[in-house]
DOVEX-389270 format. One line per 5 residues: number of its first residue (from 1); for each residue x, y, z of C-alpha. Coordinates in steps of 0.02 Angstrom, whole numbers, plus 50000, padded with zeros to 5 digits. Last residue first. Layout:
N
NUM) X:Y:Z; ...
% end
This chain:
74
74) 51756:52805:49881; 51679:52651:49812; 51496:52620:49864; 51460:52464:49975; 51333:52336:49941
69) 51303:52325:49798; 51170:52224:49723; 51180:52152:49531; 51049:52037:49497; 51092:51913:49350
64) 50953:51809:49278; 51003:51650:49163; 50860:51605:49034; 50809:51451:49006; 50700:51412:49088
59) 50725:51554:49240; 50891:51510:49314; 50936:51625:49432; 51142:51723:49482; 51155:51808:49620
54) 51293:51965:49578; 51365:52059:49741; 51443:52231:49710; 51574:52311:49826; 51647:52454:49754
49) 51831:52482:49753; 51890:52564:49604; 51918:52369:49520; 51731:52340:49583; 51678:52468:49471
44) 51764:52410:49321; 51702:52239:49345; 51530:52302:49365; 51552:52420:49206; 51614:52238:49112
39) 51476:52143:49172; 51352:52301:49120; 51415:52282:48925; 51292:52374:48849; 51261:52543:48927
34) 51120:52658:48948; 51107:52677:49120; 50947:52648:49141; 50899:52514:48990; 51051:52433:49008
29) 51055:52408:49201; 50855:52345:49191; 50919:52214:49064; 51074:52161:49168; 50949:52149:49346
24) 50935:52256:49481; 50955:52227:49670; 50924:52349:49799; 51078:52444:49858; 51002:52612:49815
19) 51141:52670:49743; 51156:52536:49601; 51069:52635:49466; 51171:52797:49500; 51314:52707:49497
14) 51284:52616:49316; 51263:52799:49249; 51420:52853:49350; 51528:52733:49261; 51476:52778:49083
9) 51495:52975:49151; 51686:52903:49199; 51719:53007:49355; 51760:52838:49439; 51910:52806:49330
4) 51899:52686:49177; 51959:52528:49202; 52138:52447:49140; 52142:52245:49159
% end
């Protein structure tokens, strides 16, 4: 897979979102950081060395993704 670089402005957008290593959820990802595709920007991420956890809850249904990370990439 190719991924953008870290000084990607999409990239940074989702960053600045998942600084504060609290969770957040797809919808509240999009809405921030105004992208579309967050499981692709997490991928990315993790690819320049970020550690993100996902936890995954069934609500219904309706699948709820929470995106922490838990170590920044360099």
């Amino acid at each position: 897979m190719h991924h953008a670089p870290l000084t990607s402005p999409r990239l940074q957008r989702v960053l600045a979102v998942l600084r504060d290593g609290r969770p957040h959820t797809t919808r509240e990802i999009v809405r921030r950081a105004h992208v579309v595709a967050v499981n692709s920007c997490i991928a990315e991420l993790r690819a320049n060395g970020a550690e993100i956890l996902c936890t995954r809850e069934r609500k219904k249904d309706r699948l709820i993704c929470r995106y922490t990370m838990m170590k920044a990439p360099e």
